[in-house]
N, C-alpha and C positions, 0 to 999 in steps of 0.2 A: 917737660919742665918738672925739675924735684926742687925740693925748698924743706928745710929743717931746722929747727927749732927747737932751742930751747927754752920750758913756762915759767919755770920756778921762779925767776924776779916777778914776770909781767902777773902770774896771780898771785904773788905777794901782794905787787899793787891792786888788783881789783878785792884788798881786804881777805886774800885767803892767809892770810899771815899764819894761823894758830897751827893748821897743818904742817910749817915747816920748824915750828915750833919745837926745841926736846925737849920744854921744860911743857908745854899744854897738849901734845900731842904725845908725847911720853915715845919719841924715837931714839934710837940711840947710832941710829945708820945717819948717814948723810943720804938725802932724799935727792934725788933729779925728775924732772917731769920733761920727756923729747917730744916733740910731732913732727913726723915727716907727711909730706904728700906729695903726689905724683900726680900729672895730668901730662895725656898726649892726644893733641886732635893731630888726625890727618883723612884725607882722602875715602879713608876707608870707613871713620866714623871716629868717636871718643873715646876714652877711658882715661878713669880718675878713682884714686886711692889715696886713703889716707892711714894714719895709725896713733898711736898715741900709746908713749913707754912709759911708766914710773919707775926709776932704775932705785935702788937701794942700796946703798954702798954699806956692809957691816965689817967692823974698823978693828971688831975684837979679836980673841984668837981662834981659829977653827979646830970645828972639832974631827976628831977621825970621818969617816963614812962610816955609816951602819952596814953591821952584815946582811947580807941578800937574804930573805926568806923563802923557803920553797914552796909553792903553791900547784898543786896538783889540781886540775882542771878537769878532773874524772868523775861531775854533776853536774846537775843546771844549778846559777851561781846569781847572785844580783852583785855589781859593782856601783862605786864614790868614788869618784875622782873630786878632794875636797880642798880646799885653800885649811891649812891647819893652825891660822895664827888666831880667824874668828869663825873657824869652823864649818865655814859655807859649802854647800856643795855645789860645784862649777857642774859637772858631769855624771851622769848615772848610764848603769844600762843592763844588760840580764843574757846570759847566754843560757839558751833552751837546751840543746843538744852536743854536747862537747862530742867533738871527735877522738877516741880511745884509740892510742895507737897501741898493740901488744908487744 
């Protein structure tokens, strides 16, 4: 069984309103919030999955792609993988030993 959903009204109504807000949340995308979930029993046993999207439509005009940077991997290095609109870091991690190819 799959089932999907969209929240944006129904947490409007439980009073999230300010969120969808561009005048108090200061967006200028158009916001969607999806959840799908999965559930399948059979014979063999269950499995159940869920997820939950916030899509963000931006309406204005885009910009080129930036150019690719070269990054040469020839030290041990610490990596961020960081959300960059409030600076979080989602991911880190560090390679000890790069492989040098000649």
């Amino acid at each position: 069984m799959e089932a999907t959903f969209e929240l944006s009204d129904i947490l409007q109504q439980l009073e999230m309103k300010d969120a969808f807000s561009s005048y108090k949340a200061n967006f200028t995308e158009n916001v969607k919030v999806i959840h799908k979930t999965f559930t399948d029993v059979n014979e063999e046993g269950s499995e159940a999955a869920a997820a939950t999207a916030v899509i963000i439509t931006h309406h204005g005009p885009s910009s080129p792609p930036p150019q690719p940077i070269e990054f040469k991997a020839d030290r041990p290095f610490l990596f961020f993988i960081r959300e960059s609109w409030q600076n979080i870091v989602l991911f880190s991690g560090k390679l000890i030993s790069p492989l040098i190819n000649s």
